[in-house]
C-alpha positions in Angstrom: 0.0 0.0 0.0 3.2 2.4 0.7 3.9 1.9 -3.0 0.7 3.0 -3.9 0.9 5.9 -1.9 4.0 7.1 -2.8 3.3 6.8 -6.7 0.1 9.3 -5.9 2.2 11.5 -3.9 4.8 11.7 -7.0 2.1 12.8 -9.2 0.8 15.3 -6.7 4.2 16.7 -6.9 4.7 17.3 -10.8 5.4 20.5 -12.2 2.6 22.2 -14.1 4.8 22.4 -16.9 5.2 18.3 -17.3 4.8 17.4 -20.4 1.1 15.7 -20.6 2.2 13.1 -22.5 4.6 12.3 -19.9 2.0 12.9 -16.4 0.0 10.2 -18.7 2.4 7.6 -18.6 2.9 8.1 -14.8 -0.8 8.2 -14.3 -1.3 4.6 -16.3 1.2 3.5 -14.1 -0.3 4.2 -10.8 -3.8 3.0 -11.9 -2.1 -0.6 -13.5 -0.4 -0.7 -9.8 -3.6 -0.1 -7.9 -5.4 -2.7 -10.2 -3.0 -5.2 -9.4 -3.1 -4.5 -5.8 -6.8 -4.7 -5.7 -6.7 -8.5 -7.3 -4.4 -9.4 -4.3 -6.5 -7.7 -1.8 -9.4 -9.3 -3.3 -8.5 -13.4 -4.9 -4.9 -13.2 -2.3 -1.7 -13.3 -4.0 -0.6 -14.3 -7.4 3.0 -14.7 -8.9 2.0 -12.9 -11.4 0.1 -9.9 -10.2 2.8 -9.3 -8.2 5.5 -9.4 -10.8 3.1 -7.2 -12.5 3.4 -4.7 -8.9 6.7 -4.7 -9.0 7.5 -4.0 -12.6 4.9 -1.2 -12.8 6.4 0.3 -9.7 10.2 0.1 -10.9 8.9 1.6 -14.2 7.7 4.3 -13.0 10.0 5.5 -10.1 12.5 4.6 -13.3 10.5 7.5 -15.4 10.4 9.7 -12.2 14.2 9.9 -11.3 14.9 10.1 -15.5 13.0 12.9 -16.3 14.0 14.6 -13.2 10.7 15.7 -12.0 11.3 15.6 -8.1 13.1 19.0 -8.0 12.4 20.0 -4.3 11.8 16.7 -2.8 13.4 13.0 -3.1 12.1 10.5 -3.4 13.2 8.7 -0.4 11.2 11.7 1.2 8.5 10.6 -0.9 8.5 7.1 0.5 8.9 8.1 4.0 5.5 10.3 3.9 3.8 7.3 1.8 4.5 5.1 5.0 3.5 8.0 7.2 0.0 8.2 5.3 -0.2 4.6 5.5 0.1 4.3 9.3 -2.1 7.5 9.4 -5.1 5.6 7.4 -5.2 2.8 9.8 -5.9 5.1 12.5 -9.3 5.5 14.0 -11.1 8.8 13.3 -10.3 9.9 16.8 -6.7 9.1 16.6 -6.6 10.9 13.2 -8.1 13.9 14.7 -6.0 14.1 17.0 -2.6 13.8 15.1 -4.8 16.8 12.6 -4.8 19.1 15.5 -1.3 18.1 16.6 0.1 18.9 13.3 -2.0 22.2 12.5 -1.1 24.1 16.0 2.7 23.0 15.5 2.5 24.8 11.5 0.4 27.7 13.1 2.7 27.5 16.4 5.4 28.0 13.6 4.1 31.0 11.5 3.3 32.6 14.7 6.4 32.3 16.4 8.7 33.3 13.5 12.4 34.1 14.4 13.0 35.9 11.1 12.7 39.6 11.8 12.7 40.1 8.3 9.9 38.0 7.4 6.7 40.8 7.0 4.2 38.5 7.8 5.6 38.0 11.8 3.8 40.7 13.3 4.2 40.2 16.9 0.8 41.2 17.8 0.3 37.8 20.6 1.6 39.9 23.3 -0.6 42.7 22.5 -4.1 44.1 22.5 -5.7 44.6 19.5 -8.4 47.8 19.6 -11.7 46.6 18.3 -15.6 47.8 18.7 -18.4 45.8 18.5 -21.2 45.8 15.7 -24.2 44.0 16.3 -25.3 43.0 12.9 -23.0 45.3 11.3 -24.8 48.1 12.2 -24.2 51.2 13.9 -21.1 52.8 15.3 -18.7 50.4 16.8 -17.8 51.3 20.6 -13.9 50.3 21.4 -14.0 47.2 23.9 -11.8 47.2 27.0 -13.2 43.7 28.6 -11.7 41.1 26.1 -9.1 40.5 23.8 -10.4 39.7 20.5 -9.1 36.1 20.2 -10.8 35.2 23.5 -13.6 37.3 22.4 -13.7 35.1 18.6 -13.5 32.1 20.2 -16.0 32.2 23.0 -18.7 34.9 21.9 -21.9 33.5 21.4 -22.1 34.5 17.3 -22.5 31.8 15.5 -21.6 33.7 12.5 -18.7 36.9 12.9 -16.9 38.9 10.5 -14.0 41.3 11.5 -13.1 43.9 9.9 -10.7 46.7 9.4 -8.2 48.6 7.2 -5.1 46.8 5.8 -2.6 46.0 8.5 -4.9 46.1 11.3 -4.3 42.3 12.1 -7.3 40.8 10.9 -5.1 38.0 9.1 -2.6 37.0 12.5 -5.9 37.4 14.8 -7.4 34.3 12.1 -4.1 32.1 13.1 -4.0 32.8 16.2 -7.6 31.4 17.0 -7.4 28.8 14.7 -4.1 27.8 16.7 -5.9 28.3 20.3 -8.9 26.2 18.8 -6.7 23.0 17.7 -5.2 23.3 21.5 -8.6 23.2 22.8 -9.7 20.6 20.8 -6.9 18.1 21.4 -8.2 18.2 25.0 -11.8 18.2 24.9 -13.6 15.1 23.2 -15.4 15.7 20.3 -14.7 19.7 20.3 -14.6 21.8 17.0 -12.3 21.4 14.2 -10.5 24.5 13.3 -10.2 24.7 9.3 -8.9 27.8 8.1 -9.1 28.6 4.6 -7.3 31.8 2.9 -10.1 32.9 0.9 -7.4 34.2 -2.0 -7.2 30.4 -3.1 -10.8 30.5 -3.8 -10.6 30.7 -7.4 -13.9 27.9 -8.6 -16.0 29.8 -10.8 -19.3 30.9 -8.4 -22.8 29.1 -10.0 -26.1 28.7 -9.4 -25.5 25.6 -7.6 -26.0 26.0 -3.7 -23.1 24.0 -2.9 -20.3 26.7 -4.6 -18.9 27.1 -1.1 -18.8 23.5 -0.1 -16.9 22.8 -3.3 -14.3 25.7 -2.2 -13.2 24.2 0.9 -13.3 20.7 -0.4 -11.1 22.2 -3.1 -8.8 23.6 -0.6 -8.5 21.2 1.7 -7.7 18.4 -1.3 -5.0 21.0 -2.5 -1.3 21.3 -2.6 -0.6 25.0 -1.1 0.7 22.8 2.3 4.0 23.2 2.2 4.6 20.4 4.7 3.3 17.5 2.8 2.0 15.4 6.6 -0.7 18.2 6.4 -2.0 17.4 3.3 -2.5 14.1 3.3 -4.1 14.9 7.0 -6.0 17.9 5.5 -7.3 15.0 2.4 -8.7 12.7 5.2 -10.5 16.1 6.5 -11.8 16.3 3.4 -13.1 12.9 3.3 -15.0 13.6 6.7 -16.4 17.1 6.2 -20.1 16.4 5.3 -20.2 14.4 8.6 -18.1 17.0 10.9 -21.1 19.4 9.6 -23.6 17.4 10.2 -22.4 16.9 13.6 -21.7 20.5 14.4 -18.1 19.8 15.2 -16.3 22.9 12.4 -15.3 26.0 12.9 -14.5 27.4 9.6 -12.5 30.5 9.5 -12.4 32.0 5.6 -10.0 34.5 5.7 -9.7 37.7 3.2 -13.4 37.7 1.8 -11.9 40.5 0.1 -9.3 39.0 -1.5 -12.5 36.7 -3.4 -12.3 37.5 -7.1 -13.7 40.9 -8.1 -16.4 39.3 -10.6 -19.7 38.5 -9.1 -18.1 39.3 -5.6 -21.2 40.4 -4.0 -22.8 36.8 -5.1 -20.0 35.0 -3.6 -20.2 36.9 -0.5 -23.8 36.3 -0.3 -23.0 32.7 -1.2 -20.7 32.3 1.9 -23.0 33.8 3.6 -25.8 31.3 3.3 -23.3 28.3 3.6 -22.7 29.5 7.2 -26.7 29.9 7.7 -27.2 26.7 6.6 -24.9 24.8 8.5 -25.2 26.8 12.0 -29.1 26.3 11.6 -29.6 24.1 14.9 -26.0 23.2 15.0 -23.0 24.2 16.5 -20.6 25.1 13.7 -19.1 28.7 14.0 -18.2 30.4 10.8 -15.6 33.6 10.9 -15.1 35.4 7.9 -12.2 38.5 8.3 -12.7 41.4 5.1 -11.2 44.4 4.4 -13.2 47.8 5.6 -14.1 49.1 3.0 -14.9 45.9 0.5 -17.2 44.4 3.4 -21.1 44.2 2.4 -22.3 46.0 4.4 -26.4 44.3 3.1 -25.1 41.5 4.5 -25.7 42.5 8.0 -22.9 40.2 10.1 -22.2 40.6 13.6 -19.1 42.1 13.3 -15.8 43.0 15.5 -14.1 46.5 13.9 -10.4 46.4 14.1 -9.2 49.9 15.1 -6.4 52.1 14.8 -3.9 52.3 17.2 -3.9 55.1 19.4 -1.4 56.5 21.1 -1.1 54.1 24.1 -0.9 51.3 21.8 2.2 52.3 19.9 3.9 53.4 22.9 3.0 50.0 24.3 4.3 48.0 20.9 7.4 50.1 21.1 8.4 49.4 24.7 7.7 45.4 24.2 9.9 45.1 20.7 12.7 47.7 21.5 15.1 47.5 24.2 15.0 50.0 26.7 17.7 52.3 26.1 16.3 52.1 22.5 13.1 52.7 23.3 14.1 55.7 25.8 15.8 57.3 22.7 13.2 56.9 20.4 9.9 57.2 21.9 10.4 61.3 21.8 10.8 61.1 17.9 7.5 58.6 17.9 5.8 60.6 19.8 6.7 64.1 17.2 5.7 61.8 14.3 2.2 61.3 16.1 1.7 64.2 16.9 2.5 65.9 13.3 -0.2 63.8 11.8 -0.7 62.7 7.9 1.4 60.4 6.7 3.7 60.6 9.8 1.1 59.4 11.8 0.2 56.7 9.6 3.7 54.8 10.1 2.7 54.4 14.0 -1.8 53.7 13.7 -0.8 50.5 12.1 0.5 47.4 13.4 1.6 46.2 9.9 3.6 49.4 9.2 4.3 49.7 13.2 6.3 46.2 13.0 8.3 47.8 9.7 8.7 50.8 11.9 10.4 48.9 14.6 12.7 47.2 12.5 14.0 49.9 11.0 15.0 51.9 14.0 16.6 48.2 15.1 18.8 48.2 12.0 19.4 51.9 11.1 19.2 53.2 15.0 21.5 56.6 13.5 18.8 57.6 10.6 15.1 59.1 11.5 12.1 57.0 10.7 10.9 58.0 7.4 8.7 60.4 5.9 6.0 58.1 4.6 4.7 54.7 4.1 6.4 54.5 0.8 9.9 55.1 2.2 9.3 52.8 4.8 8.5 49.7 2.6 11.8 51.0 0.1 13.8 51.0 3.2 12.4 47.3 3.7 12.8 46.2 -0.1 16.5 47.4 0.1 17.4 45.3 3.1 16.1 42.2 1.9 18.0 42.6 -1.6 21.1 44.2 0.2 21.3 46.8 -1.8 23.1 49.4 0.2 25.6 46.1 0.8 29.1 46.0 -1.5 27.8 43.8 -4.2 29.7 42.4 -7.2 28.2 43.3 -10.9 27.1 39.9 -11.1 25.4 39.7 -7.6 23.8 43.0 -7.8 22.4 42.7 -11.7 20.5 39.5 -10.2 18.7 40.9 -7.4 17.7 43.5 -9.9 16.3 40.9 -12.2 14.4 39.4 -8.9 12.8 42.9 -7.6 12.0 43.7 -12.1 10.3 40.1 -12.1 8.3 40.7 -8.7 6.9 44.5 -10.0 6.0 42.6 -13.2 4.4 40.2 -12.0 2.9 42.6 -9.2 1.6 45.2 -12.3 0.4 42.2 -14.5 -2.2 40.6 -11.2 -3.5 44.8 -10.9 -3.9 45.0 -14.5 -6.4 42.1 -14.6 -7.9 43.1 -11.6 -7.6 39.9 -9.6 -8.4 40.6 -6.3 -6.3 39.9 -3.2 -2.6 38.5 -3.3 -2.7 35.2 -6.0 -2.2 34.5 -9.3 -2.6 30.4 -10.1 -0.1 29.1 -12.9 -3.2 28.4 -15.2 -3.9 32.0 -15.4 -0.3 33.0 -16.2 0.0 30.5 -18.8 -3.1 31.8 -20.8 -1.3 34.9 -22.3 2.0 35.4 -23.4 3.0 37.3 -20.8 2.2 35.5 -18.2 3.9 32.5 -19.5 7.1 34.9 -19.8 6.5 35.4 -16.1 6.2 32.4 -14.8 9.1 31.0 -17.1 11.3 33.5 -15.4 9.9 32.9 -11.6 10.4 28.9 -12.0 14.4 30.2 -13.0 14.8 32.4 -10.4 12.6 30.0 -7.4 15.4 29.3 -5.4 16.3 32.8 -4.8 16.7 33.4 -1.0 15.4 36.4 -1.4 12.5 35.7 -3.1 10.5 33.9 0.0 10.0 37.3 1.5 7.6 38.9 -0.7 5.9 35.7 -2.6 5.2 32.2 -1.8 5.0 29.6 -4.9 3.3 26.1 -4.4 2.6 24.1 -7.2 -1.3 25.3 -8.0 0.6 29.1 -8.2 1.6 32.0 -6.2 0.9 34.7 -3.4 2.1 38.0 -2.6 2.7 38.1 1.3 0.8 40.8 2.0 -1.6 43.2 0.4 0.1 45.8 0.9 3.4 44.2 -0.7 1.7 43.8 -4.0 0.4 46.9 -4.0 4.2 48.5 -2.8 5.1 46.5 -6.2 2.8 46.7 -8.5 3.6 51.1 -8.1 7.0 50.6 -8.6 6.5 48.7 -12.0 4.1 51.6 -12.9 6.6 54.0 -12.4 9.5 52.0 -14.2 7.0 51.6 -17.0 5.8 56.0 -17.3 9.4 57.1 -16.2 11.4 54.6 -17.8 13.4 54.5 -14.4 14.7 50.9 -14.4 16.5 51.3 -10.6 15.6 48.4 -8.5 13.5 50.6 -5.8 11.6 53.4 -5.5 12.3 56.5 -3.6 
């Protein structure tokens, strides 16, 4: 069965761009393998089914390691997580959820206990309070809540059905980890609790229809898909998939679909509606819990959700985030100059009111502690781009023309995902390989994928790509704009 296994793992792990000739082959492999294996399972063994096992299998691990389709993972590896998967499917549903939750709160754990202080998605916001107002039904005018932080307040308020909201950088994405991490540690020690799922909404890329289940098609889409880096999870997340009728019907989810704005600008409002009425359905006399997070301004607001508004910092907050990320004497030194930038308003202001820009903030008085903050977001994220590519750093002609190529492809790419007004961060390989273009894109990001530096501003999976962040894309996609109207080809923008 570990051969099996590992032959439909291979698969899963081919590159778009394999010949289909080729995937064929592999793919009459695998099925002539599981044929065989299903006549010994079913009459016992035969001499010659299993000669036929065995010769199917060493053909096609053969055609694997030939064509040298296993770039970024052996196929030892491959094996090892075939016997995994085995051992995992002869499991009982409770031991299976169990080693689920285990292995979602250690990835979550992981994302939200980064040690790379240049990776812009670690914003340290566990230690902190996040300022948010309650909206019952999305109405009104949110008052700013003191009682409860708003994990605690996501997790054990009585909504069945919550949104939260807020401007870009508020949080609303860390907040979504961080309860679907506290949920998988309450589940593991509670029988029969909820099942976190949290699905990034910016992978959501099935065409929405007339047919009511559209949503349940989404997450069975996600959870059967390969954006996992760490391949355990997906074969766990598959077996979710497997049991998610039943964990509905049982009330036992809580689905968490993050960036509803990030959902594809055509027929948005239908698919918001459509989300909508999937978590109707399924908290009617049942205790699912559905949690959507949106953008401000690209929320519904005829949808009428309870919702939790993310607010700015004020200016207790930033002192409070400075004092807990900078050392003292740092802190002592700099907490005048934060204080004149708060006070000046505009786009001085706007550096400190937001814990995305906030956590840039910090690390730049933490690696240039001589130089001011800067004037404006814009600088800031420059200062950011040009310590990732080391640009200020002595760099041969060689080293220095390929960064230049990397931070050229990433505006490109950036421009060419604003141009075709694709909401949110993604662009899927399918869509890149429909023009020419794109195809030139995407030739040139497969190149250039091992690129150290290219991990901090995109992510790249097999089903395609993400931008980090929002605001990242958007940092990008101006800087190509410029290059393109000023003809300025320097790697960063001033």
């Amino acid at each position: 069965m570990d051969r099996l296994l590992f032959m439909k793992g291979a698969l899963r792990e081919l590159n778009p761009e394999v010949d289909p000739s080729l995937r064929q082959e592999l793919e009459l492999f695998a099925t002539r393998y599981e044929k065989a294996l299903q006549d010994v399972i079913k009459f016992g063994p035969k001499t010659d089914w299993q000669a036929e096992m065995n010769q199917t299998y060493h053909h096609f691990r053969t055609t694997f390691e030939n064509n040298k389709l296993h770039k970024h993972i052996s196929l030892d590896e491959l094996h090892e997580i075939a016997r995994k998967e085995e051992l995992f499917g002869k499991s009982s549903d409770e031991e299976r959820e169990k080693a689920y939750l285990r292995k979602i709160g250690d990835v979550l754990h992981q994302q939200l206990s980064s040690h790379d202080a240049d990776d812009i998605m670690y914003v340290p916001l566990h230690a902190m309070y996040l300022p948010y107002g309650v909206m019952k039904s999305g109405k009104g005018k949110p008052k700013r809540s003191r009682k409860t932080r708003l994990v605690e307040r996501l997790i054990n308020g009585k909504e069945s059905i919550v949104i939260v909201r807020g401007l870009p950088g508020t949080g609303k994405s860390v907040a979504m980890r961080q309860m679907a991490y506290r949920l998988a540690s309450k589940a593991l020690h509670f029988e029969k609790g909820n099942i976190p799922i949290l699905i990034p909404l910016a992978e959501a890329r099935k065409d929405i229809s007339e047919d009511k289940d559209w949503v349940l098609e989404i997450v069975r889409e996600f959870l059967m898909g390969k954006s996992f880096e760490d391949r355990e999870l997906r074969f766990m997340m598959r077996y979710l998939e497997q049991r998610l009728t039943s964990l509905l019907n049982s009330g036992r989810c809580t689905i968490i679909f993050d960036g509803m704005d990030e959902l594809p600008r055509r027929l948005y409002d239908e698919r918001c509606r459509a989300l909508l009425r999937f978590a109707t359905e399924w908290t009617r006399n049942r205790n699912n819990k559905f949690v959507f997070s949106c953008r401000e301004f690209d929320y519904p607001r005829e949808l009428q959700i309870d919702s939790l508004v993310l607010f700015p910092f004020n200016w207790n907050d930033v002192e409070s985030f400075l004092q807990t990320h900078l050392p003292a004497p740092i802190f002592e030194q700099r907490r005048k100059e934060a204080r004149q930038a708060w006070e000046q308003g505009g786009p001085a202001k706007a550096l400190l009111d937001n814990p995305f820009f906030l956590h840039l903030a910090t690390r730049h008085i933490l690696d240039r502690p001589t130089e001011l903050l800067p004037l404006n977001r814009g600088m800031l994220f420059d200062a950011y781009v040009k310590r990732i590519f080391r640009f200020e750093n002595e760099l041969d002609a060689t080293e220095r023309s390929r960064r230049e190529k990397v931070a050229e492809l990433v505006e490109t790419l950036a421009l060419w995902i604003s141009d075709r007004k694709i909401s949110g961060t993604r662009a899927v390989w399918s869509d890149l390989a429909s023009e020419t273009e794109g195809q030139l894109i995407a030739s040139e990001l497969r190149k250039l994928q091992d690129d150290s530096t290219l991990p901090y501003f995109i992510s790249i999976d097999s089903d395609g790509l993400t931008f980090r962040h929002h605001r990242l894309r958007e940092f990008f996609a101006a800087r190509a704009l410029k290059r393109t109207v000023f003809l300025d080809n320097s790697p960063t923008m001033n």
